[in-house]
N, C-alpha and C positions, 0 to 999 in steps of 0.2 A: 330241389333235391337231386336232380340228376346232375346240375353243375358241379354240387359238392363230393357225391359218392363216385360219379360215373367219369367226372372230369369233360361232359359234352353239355351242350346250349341245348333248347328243344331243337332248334334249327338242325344243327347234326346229329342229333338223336335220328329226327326222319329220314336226312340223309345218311345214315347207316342201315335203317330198315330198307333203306331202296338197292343199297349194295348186299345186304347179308339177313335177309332177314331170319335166318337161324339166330346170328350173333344177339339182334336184339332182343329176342325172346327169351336169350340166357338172361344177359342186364335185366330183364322185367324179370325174372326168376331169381335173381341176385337180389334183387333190389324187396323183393318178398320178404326174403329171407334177413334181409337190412332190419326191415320196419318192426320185422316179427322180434328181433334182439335188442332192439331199441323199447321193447315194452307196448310199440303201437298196437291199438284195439284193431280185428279182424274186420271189421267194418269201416272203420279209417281206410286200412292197408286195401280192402274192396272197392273203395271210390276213389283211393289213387289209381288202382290199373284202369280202373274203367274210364279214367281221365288219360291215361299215355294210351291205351288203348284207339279211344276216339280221336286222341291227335294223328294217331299214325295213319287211322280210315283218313281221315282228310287230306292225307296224300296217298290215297289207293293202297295203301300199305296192310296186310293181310296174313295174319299170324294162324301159322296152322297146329301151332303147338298149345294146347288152354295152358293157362296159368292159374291152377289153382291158388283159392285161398280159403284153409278151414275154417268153421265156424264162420259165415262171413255176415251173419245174420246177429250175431251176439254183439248183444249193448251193455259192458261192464260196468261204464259208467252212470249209467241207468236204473243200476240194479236196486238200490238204496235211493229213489228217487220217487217223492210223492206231492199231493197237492199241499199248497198249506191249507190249514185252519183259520180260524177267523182271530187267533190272539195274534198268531205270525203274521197276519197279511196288515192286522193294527199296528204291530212293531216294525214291519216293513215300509209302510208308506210314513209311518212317523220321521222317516231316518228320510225318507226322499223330497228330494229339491223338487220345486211347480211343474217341472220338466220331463223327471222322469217318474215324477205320479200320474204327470198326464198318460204317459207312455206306456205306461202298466194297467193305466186304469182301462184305456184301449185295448189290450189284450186279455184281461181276467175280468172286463166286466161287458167289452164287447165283442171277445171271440175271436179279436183280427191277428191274422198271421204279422210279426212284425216285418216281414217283408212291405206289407201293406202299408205301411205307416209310410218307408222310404224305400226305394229299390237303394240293392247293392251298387248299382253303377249312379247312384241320383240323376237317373234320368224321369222318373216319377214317383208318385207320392202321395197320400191322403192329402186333400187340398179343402178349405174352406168350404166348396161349395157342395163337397159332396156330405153337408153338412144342412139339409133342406129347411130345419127345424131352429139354427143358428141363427139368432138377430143381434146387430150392436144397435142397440136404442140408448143416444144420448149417451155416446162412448162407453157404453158398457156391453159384454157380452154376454148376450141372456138365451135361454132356450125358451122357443114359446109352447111348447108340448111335449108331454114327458108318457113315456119315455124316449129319450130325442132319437132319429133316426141316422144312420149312417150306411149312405150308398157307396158298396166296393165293386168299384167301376173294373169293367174286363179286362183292361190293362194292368190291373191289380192285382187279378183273380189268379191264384196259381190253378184250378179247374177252367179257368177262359171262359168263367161266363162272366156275368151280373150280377152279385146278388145285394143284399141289405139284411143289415140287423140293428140292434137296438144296444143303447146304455144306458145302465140303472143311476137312478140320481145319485148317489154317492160317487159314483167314477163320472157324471157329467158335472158335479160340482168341482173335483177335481181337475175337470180338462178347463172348464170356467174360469175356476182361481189361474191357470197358468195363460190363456189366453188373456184375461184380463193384464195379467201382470207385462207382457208384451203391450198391449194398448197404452199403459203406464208410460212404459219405457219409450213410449212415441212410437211405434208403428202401425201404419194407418192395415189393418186386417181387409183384404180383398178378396175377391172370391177364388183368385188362383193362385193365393198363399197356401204355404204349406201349413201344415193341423201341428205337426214338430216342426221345428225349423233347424237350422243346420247351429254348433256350436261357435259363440260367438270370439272367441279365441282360436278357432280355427277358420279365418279368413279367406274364402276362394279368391288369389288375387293369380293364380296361375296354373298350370298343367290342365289334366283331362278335364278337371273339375271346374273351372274357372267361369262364371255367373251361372250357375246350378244353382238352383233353390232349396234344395234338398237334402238332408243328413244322408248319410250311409246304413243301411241297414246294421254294420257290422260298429257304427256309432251310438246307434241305436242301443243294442244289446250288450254291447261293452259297459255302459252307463247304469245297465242294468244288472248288471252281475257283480260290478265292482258294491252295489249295494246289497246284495244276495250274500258274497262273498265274505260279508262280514259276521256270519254265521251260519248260511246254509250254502251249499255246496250243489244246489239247485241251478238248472239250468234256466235261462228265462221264458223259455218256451211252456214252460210247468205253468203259467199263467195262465194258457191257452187249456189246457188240461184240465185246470182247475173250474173253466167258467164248462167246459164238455160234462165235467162231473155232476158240478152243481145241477145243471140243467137234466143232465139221468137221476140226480133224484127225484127234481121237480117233477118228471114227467111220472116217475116211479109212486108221487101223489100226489097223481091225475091235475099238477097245473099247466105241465102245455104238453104237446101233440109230439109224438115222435119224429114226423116230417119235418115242425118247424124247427123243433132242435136241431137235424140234420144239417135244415138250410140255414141258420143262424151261422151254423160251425164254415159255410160256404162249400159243401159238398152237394154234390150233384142229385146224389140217394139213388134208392130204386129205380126200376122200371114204371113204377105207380108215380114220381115225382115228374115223370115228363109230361102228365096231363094235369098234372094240377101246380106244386109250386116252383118251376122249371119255367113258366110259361116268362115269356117278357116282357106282358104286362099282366101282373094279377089283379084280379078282381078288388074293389074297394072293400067288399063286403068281407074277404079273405084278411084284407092285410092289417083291415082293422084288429082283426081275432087275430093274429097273429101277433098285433101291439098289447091286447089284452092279455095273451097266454104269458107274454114277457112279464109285465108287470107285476102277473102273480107270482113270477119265478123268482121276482126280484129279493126277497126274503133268504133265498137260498146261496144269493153271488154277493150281497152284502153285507156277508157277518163280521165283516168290522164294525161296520155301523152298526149292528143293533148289540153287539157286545158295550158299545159306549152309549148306547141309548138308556141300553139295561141300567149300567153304572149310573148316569146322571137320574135315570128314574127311582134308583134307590135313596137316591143322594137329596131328591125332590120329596121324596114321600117321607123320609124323615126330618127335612124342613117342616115340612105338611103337620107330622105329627105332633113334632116340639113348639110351633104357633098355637096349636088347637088345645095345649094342655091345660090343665087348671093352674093354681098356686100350689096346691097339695100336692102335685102329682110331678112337678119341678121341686118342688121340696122333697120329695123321695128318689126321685132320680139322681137329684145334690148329693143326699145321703149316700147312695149305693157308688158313686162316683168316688165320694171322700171315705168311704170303706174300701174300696178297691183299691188304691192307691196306699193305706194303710196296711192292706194284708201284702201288697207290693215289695213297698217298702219294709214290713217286717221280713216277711221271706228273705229278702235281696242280704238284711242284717245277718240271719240265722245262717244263712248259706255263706258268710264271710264269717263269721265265726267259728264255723265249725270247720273251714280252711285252716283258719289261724291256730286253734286248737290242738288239730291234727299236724301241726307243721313241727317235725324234730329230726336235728341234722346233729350224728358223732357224738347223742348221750345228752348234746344241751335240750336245756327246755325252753320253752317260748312263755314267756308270762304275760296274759292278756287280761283284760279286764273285763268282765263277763257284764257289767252294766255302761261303758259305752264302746264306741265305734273307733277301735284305734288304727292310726292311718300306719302307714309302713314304714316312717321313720319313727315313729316311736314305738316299734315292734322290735326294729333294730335295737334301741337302747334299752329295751327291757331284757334282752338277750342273756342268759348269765347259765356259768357251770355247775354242773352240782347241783343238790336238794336246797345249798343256803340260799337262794334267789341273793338278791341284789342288798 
């Protein structure tokens, strides 16, 4: 932006603060005033100064002048911005490819910032092995205990610790089905493969990126919005939000602990969290109740699944009923079946008759026949002026 408005490079951007630094903290005041008529959110326009800002410290460069920006706290785009429901998150992942259901199912059903998934520089990344509960037996990938576990190693962590949380079967079938379908495709899954992998039409064959293992963060979430996009205007991060939600119900009927919520989300918490789920290595006896509280939560992050459990369960139980019936009781069902269809179909007649009826255009009259169903060319030909009809 500075090259376009300001006509300087960062390069001489600094070296004009080192000659005038009045002059540059006009341009940072100009450049305000740019974003703010271009429509930019105050929170945008806030993390661009605070980005020229810190370039300029990095050359001792020290602005005595603030630069306001109002409201700089306001998120418009935010404002009209909620979880989905469990029919939206079904119509959602209907529409997603193995890739980026895994990828969602990671973040709305295990919490993870999608930063975690792949850094923005693909220098690291959720990898195979921080997968402790993942087995390929006999080329297949299978979880041996559920709910499976997933370690977000401190290199990951936007808080710089440790932590781990859990996904509910419906999102670990989902990362299955897409892992699987890579083993298909012939690649042998190791422990210090990536969990996403990078797109396969975008070939690292050169530049910064060149043998990285790893998608881009901003790959990631593009993939995901262009699916979003096709009817909600949602960001992808509302995924993340959604599993915070879920789990303040769960915990709001008593199935898991306020703390473990905390640490599931990978926040640090209280002062009371640094003696008990802070530590770095927790008690067996803890983290088992911690797997437990999850499981029970699991009802409240999977209501896709049980929206289509419900469905097939209706759909079972009236199989159920129509096996169990007698002869007489299929014989009156027949009945009320071939009466419905009769009162149907008379309706359907009466309500085109009484169109045809009704229909008079400049004094003609319409001559129809009140004992059958006459189609619209011979409505035409019955057409005629006058009381003498045809």
């Amino acid at each position: 932006m500075l090259v376009a408005i300001h006509d300087v490079s960062p390069i001489q951007f600094a070296e004009k603060g080192k000659q005038d630094p009045l002059l540059v903290a006009d341009m940072l005041q100009d450049h305000v005033n740019w974003m703010t008529e271009q429509g930019k959110s105050s929170g945008y326009t806030d993390s661009t100064m605070t980005a020229l800002k810190s370039w300029l410290s990095h050359f001792d460069i020290k602005l005595h002048r603030r630069i306001n920006v109002s409201d700089a706290d306001a998120t418009p785009t935010l404002e009209d911005e909620r979880v989905p429901n469990g029919k939206e998150l079904s119509e959602i992942f209907s529409r997603c490819n193995l890739r980026a259901g895994a990828s969602i199912s990671l973040i709305a059903k295990a919490g993870l910032r999608p930063q975690v998934l792949a850094n923005h520089d693909v220098a690291d990344g959720l990898m195979i092995k921080d997968f402790p509960d993942l087995a390929i037996v006999q080329g297949v990938a299978t979880f041996t205990q559920y709910p499976p576990k997933i370690i977000v190693r401190k290199t990951l962590s936007k808080a710089n610790h440790q932590y781990f949380t859990y996904i509910t079967r419906h999102g670990a079938e989902m990362l299955l089905a897409y892992l699987n379908q890579r083993i298909l495709d012939g690649e042998a899954l190791g422990p210090d493969l990536p969990v996403i992998s990078p797109f396969k039409r975008y070939p690292r064959y050169r530049g910064i990126n060149k043998g990285k293992r790893f998608a881009e963060t901003h790959t990631i979430t593009t993939e995901i919005r262009k699916i979003l996009r096709l009817r909600f205007k949602w960001r992808p991060y509302v995924f993340r939000a959604f599993f915070d939600t879920e789990l303040l119900i769960a915990e709001s009927r008593g199935k898991i602990a306020h703390d473990f919520r905390v640490f599931f989300m990978g926040h640090k918490g209280s002062m009371e969290a640094k003696y008990t789920t802070n530590k770095a290595q927790l008690p067996q006896s803890l983290e088992n109740e911690m797997r437990n509280a999850f499981k029970q939560s699991e009802e409240f992050l999977d209501l896709e699944a049980l929206i289509e459990n419900e469905e097939k369960r209706m759909k079972e139980n009236i199989r159920t009923q129509v096996a169990t019936m007698t002869t007489e009781q299929l014989s009156h069902v027949q009945e009320l079946l071939n009466n419905w269809k009769t009162v149907e179909a008379v309706n359907g007649l009466s309500q085109e008759m009484k169109q045809n009826n009704s229909s008079t255009e400049d004094g003609n009259m319409l001559v129809s026949c009140p004992t059958e169903k006459l189609s619209s060319k011979t409505v035409r030909q019955n057409r005629c002026n006058g009381p003498d009809g045809i």
